[in-house]
C-alpha positions as CSV (number, residue, x, y, z in Angstrom):
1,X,-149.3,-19.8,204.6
2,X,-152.2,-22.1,203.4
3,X,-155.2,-21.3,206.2
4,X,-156.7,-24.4,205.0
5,X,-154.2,-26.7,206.5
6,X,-153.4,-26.9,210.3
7,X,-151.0,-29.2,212.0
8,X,-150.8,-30.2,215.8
9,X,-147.3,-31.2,216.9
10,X,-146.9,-32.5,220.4
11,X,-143.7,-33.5,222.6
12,X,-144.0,-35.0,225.9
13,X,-140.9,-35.3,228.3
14,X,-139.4,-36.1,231.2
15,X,-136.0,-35.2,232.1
16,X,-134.9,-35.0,229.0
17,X,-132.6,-31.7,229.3
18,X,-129.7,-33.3,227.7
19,X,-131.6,-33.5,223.9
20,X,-135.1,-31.6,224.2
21,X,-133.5,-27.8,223.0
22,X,-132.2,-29.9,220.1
23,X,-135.5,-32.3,219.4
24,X,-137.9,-28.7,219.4
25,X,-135.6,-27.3,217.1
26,X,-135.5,-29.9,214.5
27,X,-139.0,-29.5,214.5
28,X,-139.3,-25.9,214.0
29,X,-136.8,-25.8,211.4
30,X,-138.8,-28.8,209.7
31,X,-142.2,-27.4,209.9
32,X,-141.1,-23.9,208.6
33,X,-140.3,-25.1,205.5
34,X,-143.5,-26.0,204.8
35,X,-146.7,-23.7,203.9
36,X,-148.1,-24.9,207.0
37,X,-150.3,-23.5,209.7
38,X,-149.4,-25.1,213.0
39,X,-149.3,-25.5,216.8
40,X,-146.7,-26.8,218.9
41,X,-147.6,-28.5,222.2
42,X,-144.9,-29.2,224.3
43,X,-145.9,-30.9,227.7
44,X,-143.4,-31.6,230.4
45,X,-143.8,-34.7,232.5
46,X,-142.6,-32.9,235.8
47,X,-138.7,-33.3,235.2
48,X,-136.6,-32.9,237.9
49,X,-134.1,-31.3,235.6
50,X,-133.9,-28.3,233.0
51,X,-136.4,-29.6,230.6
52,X,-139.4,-27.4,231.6
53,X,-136.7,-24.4,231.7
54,X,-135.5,-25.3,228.3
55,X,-139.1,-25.6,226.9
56,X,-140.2,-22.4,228.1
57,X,-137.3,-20.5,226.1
58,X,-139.9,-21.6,222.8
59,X,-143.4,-19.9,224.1
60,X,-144.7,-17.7,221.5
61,X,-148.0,-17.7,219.3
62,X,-147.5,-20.9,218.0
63,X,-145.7,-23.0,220.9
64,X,-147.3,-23.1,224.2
65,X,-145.5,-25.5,227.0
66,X,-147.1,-27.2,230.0
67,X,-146.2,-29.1,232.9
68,X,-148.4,-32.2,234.0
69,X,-147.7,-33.8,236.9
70,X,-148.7,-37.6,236.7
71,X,-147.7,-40.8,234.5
72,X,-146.1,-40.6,231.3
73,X,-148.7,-42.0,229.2
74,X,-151.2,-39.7,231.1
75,X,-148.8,-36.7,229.8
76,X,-149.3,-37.9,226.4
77,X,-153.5,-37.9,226.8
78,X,-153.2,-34.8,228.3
79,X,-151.3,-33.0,224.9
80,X,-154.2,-33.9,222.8
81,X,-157.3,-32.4,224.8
């Protein structure tokens, strides 16, 4: 793994149960590939369904998930601080 380079991914949802397990996973297998250091910020919007559930099955060194309650766009913002 190259130190030198370091990538920050983040995905923001809301109830998005039905295709966020396979959307996290196309990432991972894509990034792994790769020489790549990385993070991957996942941020859930407050769903009323599994998505938070589904996102939490990911958490390790590398992934860390969070749940924001407010709009959308502010969900996005809050990813990148």
């Amino acid at each position: 793994m190259n130190p030198m380079v370091y990538l920050s991914i983040t995905i923001t949802a809301k109830d998005e149960s039905p295709v966020i397990d396979r959307v996290i996973r196309s990432v991972i297998n894509q990034i792994e590939r790769t020489d790549i250091n990385y993070e991957l910020i996942l941020v859930d919007n407050y769903s009323k369904d599994d998505t938070y559930n589904i996102m939490k099955k990911y958490v390790n060194e590398r992934i860390k998930v969070y749940r924001y309650k407010g709009r959308k766009g502010a969900a996005r913002n809050f990813a990148l601080l």
